[in-house]
Each structure stands twice: as C-alpha cells, then as structure tokens.
N, C-alpha and C positions, 0 to 999 in steps of 0.2 A: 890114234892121235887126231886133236881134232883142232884147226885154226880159222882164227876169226876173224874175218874184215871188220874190224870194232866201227869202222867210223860208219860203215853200213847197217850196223847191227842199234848207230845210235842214234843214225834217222828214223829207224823205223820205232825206236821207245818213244823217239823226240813225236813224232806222228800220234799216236797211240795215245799219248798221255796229253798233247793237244784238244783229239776227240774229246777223251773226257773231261775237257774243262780244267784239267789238271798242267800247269805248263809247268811250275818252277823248277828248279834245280833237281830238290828230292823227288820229286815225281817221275822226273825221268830216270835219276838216275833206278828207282824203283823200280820200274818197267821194264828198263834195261837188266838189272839182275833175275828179276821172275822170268824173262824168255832165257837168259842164260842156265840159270838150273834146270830149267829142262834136259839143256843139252849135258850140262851137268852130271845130271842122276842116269843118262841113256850112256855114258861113254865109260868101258869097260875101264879101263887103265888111267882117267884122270888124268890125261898127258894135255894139254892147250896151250899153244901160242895165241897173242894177240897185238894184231897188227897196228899201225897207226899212222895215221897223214903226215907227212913231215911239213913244218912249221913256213919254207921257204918257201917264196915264190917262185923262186928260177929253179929250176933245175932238168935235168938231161933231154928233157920231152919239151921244154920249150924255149932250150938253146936251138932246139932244129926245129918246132915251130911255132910263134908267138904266138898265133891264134889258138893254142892248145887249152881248150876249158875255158876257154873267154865268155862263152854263154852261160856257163853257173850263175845262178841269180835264186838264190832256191829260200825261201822265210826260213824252214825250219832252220839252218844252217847260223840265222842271226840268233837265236834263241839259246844255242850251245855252246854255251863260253867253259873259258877254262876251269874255272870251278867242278862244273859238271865232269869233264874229263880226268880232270884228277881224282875227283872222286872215285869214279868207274875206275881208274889204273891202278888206284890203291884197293877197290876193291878185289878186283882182279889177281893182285898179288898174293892177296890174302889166302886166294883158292888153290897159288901154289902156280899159275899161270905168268910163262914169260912172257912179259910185255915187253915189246919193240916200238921202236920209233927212232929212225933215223930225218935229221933235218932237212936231207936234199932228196930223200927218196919217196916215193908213192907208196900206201897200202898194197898195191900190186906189185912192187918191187919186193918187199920185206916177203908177202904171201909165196913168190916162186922162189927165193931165196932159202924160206923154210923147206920149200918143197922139196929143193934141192938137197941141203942139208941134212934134212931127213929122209934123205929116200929111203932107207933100209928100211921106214919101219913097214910095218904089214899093209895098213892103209890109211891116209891120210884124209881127213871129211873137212873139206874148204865150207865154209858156213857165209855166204853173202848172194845178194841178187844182181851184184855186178858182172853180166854176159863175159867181160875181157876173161874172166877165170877159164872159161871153157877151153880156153888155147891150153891149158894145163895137160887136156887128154893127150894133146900129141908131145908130149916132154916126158909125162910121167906114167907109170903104170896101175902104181897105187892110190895115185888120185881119186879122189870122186868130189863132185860139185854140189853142195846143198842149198837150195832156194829157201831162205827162212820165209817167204812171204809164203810160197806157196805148198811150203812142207815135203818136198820132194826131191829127190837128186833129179840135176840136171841131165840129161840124155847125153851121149858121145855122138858128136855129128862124126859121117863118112866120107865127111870130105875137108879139104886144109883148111880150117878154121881163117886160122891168119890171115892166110894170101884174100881170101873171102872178104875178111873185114877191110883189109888193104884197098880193094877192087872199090868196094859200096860205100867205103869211109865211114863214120861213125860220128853221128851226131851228138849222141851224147857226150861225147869229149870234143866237139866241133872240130871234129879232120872228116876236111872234103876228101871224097871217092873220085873216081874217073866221071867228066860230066856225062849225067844219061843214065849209069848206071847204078839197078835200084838191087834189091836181094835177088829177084830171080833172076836180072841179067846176067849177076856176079855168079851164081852158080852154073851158068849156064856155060858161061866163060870159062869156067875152070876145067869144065870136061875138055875143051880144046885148050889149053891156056899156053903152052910152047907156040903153039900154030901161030895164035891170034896176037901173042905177045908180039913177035914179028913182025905185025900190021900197024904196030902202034908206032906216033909219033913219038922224038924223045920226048914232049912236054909230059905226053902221059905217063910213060916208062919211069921218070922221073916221081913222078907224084906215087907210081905201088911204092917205088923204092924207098923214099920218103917213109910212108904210112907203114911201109913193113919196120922201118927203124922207131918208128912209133908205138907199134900196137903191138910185135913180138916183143914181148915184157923181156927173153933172155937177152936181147940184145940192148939192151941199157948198160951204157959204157962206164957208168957207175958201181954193174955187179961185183965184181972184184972186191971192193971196199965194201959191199951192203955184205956179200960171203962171208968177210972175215971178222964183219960188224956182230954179223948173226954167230956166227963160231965161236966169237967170247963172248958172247953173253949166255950162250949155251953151255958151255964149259964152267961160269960158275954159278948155275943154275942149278935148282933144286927142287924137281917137281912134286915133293913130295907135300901130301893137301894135311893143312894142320888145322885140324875144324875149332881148334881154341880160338885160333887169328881170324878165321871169316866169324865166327860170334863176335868175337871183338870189334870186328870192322863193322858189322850192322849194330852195335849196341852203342859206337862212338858217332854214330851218325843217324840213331833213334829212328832207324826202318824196321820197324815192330809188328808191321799189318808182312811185308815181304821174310821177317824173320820167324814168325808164327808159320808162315806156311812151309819153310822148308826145316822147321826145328828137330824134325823126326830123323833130318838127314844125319843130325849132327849129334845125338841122342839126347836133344835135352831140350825142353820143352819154356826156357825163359831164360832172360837175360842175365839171371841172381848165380 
C-alpha cells in the first residue's frame, strides 16, 4: 500500500512545471500525474490513499500554539488554486485511490490515521519530503518513508525522534525548541535526558511538553474523529483500478502528451 502526502507531492509538480516555463493549471496538474505513475506502475497491489490539507485555519495545533506555521509565505502555494486540486482528486479517483480530506486536520493527521487503520497490511510506503513522517518508525512497524525528491527511503533514526524534535523545535512549522539548543545539543541531551530533564526550569519542561503535544502527530485530540472519518470512507471504498475511468479522466481534460505516455499501461494506444 502506498500513501501520499498530495499536498507535498503538489509543490514539487507546482516547482517543476514553474522551471519549465510552464505554470498554468494543466501543466501542473500534468507533472503531477507523470511522477504519480511511476509510483503507479512500481506498486504491486494498486492499493493508494491520498491525503489532503484541511481547508481551516484553526485547528488542534494552533489552539495550543498560535504561532504554529505563521512563517509559511511560500509563491508556489499562490499558484495552486482549487481548480488545480480538484482536478488531481478527480484524477486520483479515477485510479481507484481513496482520497481524504478532513477540514480541521493536517496531511499528517489523515497520513498516521491511515497508518493506523491500516496496520495489517504487509507495508506501507509514505511518499513526501516532510521529515515530521519519520516519527512513524517508532509507532509502526510496517512503515517505511519515501523522499520523492530524492528517490530514496528515509533511514530509521536510533534514537526518539519526537522527544529530539521537542528539544531543537522545528522551524519549519515555527515551534521554538529550548533556547540554545541546536540538533547536536538535542541529541546529546537525550542520551542523559531523565538526568538533565531534572535540571530544567519549569519554563523549559513546559515548552518539551508543549512541542511534544505538537509534533507527536498521535496525540492530536482530534484522532478519534479523523479514525472514524478514515474507517468510513474505507469501508465504502473500492480500490479497485478501472483503466476505462483514468482514459476518461485524461481524455475529458485533453492531457494527450501525459496520456501517450502511460497508454501501454492501460492497453490502448488513443483516446477513440
């Protein structure tokens, strides 16, 4: 089985199809399908979820802290309007891939959700260059992390991700760490971490506690409802891939350069 941080997978078409001069709507959403069938044609059982940013501002991560994501300021992001998105989720469905989107919850909510949900199956390949996934190894067993950028699974660190990211904070989502300390402090800290925790003032005890309610993705007080969000929509789900509907999908939306090249998957060589 294999799930997709879409919204990650739609910077990087948004990126991609920028370079070449190409920005509008079909372009990306074009880009966007040609790195998906790759993974497409690699995955035995045609099993895919697809995850997606929920629409509100508030929700669980920045009831507890405002400043949560406040430095996002990113162009590509102005470029991707709904159009574009609906396009990809209809296309996506077409492939027979549950698409998710809950309004109060994060990509990363919905991703460990599935995870959950799906634990039986044999392995599951999380597809984004979002580091927060890596906490997955200490939850799950059949996890594994794939870097679309840089074509590779992500390594299992040997030591508690979380607490780590707790300690150094995480800029990319603007939550301060303990003042002073950078990655090597945090790890340094962890090999004593009972000892040292005891030294700390409560301001700082405060702030892991904080960050860990932040950055451990299971402890969002929303799961509850995202589990049983995911469990019905899985239940009338139907994975099964109906190559008439993805020809129909690129033929009702004239991607002819991206449907030539994957024609052979579907055995038929035009859109007639």
């Amino acid at each position: 089985m294999i799930g997709i941080d879409s919204q990650n997978l739609l910077y990087i078409a948004a990126s991609k199809a920028s370079k070449s001069m190409k920005s509008d709507d079909y372009a990306i959403v074009e880009v966007f399908f040609h790195n998906f069938n790759d993974y497409y044609r690699n995955s035995s059982d045609k099993k895919f979820f697809s995850v997606w940013e929920g629409v509100l501002d508030e929700n669980y991560r920045r009831r507890i802290y405002p400043h949560y994501k406040t430095n996002r300021n990113n162009q590509l992001r102005d470029k991707i309007n709904s159009n574009v998105i609906n396009m990809i989720q209809e296309g996506l469905k077409s492939y027979g891939v549950l698409v998710l989107q809950v309004e109060y919850a994060e990509g990363d909510d919905l991703i460990y959700g599935c995870c959950e949900i799906f634990k039986e199956e044999k392995e599951i390949f999380v597809i984004s260059r979002d580091t927060d996934f890596i906490q997955l190894y200490q939850k799950f067993n059949n996890v594994k992390v794939y870097d679309p950028y840089k074509r590779e699974i992500v390594g299992k660190p040997d030591y508690d991700y979380i607490l780590y990211k707790s300690l150094k904070g995480d800029d990319s989502d603007s939550i301060e760490g303990l003042n002073g300390i950078g990655a090597k402090r945090a790890l340094n800290i962890l090999n004593n971490y009972e000892t040292i925790y005891k030294t700390l003032n409560e301001d700082s005890r405060n702030i892991i506690e904080r960050n860990l309610k932040l950055i451990d993705i299971s402890k969002n007080a929303d799961m509850p409802k995202i589990l049983e969000y995911i469990r019905h929509q899985k239940d009338k789900h139907d994975f099964h891939v109906n190559n008439e509907n993805i020809k129909n999908f690129y033929k009702k939306y004239k991607l002819a350069n991206l449907f030539k090249n994957f024609s052979f998957e579907l055995g038929t060589d035009s859109f007639v």
